[in-house]
PADREN-912211 format. One record per residue (C-alpha): chain; residue number from 0; x, y, z. Coordinates in steps of 0.02 Angstrom, whole numbers, always signed. Layout:
// residues N
+--------+-----+--------+--------+--------+
! chaine ! num !     px !     py !     pz !
+--------+-----+--------+--------+--------+
!      A ! NUM !      X !      Y !      Z !
...
+--------+-----+--------+--------+--------+
***
This chain:
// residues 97
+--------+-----+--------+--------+--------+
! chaine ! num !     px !     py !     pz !
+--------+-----+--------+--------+--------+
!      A !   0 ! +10285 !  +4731 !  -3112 !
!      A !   1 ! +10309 !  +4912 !  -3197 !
!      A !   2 ! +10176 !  +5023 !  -3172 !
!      A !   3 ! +10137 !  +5149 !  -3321 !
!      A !   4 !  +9982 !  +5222 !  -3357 !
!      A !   5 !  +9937 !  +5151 !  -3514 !
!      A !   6 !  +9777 !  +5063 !  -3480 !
!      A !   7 !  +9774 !  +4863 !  -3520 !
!      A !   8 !  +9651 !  +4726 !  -3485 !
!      A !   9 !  +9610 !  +4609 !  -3340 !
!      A !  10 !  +9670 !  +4478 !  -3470 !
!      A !  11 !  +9843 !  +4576 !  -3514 !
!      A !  12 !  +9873 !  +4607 !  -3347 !
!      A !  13 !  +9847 !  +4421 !  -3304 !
!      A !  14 !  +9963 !  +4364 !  -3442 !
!      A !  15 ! +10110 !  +4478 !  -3373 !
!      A !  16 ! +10095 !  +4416 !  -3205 !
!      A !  17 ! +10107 !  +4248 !  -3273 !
!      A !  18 ! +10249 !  +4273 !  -3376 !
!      A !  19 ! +10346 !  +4367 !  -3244 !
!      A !  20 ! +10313 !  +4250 !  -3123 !
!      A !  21 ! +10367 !  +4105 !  -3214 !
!      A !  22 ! +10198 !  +4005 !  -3197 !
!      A !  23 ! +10179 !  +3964 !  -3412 !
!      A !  24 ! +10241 !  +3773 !  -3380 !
!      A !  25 ! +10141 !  +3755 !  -3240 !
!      A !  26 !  +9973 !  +3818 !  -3324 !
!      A !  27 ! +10011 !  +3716 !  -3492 !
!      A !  28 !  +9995 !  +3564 !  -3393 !
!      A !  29 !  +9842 !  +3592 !  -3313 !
!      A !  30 !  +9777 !  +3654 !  -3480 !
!      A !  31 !  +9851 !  +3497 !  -3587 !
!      A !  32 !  +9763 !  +3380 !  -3445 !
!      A !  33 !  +9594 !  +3488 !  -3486 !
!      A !  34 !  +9613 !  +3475 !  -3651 !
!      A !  35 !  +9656 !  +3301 !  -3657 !
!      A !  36 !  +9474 !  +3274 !  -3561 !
!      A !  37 !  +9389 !  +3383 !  -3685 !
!      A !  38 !  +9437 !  +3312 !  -3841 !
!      A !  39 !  +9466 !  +3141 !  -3811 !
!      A !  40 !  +9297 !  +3123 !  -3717 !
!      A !  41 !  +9225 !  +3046 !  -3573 !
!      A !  42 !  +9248 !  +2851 !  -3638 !
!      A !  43 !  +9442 !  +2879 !  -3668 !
!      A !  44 !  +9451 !  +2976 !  -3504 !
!      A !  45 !  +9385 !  +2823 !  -3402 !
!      A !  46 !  +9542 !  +2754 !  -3462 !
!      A !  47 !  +9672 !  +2867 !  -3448 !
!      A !  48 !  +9762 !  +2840 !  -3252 !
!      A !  49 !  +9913 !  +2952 !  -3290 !
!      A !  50 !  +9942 !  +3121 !  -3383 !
!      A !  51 ! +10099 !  +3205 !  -3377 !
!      A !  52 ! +10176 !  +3358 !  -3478 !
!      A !  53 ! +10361 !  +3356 !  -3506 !
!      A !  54 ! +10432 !  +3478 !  -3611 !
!      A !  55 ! +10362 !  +3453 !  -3783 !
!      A !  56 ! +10306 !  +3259 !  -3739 !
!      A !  57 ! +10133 !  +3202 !  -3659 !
!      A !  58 ! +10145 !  +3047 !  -3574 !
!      A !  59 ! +10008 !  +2971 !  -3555 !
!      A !  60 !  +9963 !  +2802 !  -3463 !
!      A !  61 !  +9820 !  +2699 !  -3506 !
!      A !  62 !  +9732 !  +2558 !  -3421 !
!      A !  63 !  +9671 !  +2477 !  -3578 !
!      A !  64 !  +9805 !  +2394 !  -3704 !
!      A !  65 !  +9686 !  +2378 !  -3846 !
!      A !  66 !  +9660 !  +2578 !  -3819 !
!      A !  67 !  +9822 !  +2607 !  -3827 !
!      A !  68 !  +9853 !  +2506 !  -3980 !
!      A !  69 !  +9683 !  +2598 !  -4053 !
!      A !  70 !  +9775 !  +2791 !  -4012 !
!      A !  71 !  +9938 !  +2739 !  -4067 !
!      A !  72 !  +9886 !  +2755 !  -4244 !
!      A !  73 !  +9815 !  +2932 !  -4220 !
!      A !  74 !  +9975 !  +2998 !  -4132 !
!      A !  75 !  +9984 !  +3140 !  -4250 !
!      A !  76 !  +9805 !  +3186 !  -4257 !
!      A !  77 !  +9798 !  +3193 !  -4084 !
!      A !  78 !  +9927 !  +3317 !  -4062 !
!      A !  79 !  +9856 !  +3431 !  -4208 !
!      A !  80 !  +9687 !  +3435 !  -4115 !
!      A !  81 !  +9764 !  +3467 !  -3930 !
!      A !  82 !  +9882 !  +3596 !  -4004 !
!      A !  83 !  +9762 !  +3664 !  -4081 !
!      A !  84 !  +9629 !  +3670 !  -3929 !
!      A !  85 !  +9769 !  +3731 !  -3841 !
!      A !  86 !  +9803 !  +3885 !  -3948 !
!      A !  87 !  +9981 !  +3852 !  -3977 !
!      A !  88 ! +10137 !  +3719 !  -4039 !
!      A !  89 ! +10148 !  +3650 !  -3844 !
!      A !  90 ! +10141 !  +3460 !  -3881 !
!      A !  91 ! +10241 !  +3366 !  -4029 !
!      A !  92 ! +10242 !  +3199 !  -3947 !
!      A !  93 ! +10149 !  +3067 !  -3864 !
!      A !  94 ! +10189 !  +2920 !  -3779 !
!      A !  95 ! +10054 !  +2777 !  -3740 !
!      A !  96 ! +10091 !  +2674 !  -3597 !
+--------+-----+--------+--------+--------+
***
């Protein structure tokens, strides 16, 4: 990392590092499972076995059919509100399983 002496933030700093490093795809997984827990709520979550971020696809694997049959009509809602939690364009698909 270049060192100047222009002062920036903790957070700046952080961001850097993370971008330097390489670690973005790593962290928007952990955050899309978060996020996934936060706004699809405890009842969904009980249901939800498998999470995984691909690219721009979530896969996600459910234990209950008639769940999956219920989400499948909200695809694109879903997306706008984890997007959106997220704080940027990372997911613009989902796949029920």
């Amino acid at each position: 990392m270049k060192r100047n002496n222009d002062n920036i933030t903790l957070s700046e700093a952080l961001k850097n590092f993370v971008l330097e490093n390489k670690l973005e795809k790593g962290l928007d997984k952990v955050n899309a499972r978060d996020v996934w827990t936060q706004q699809m709520g405890p009842a969904i979550e009980k249901y939800t076995t498998s999470l995984k971020l691909e690219r721009d696809t979530l896969y996600v694997q459910l234990s209950s059919s008639v769940l999956r049959e219920e989400l499948s009509y909200g695809k694109e809602k879903i997306i706008r509100n984890l997007n959106e939690a997220l704080g940027k364009n990372l997911i613009k698909k989902i796949v029920l399983r």
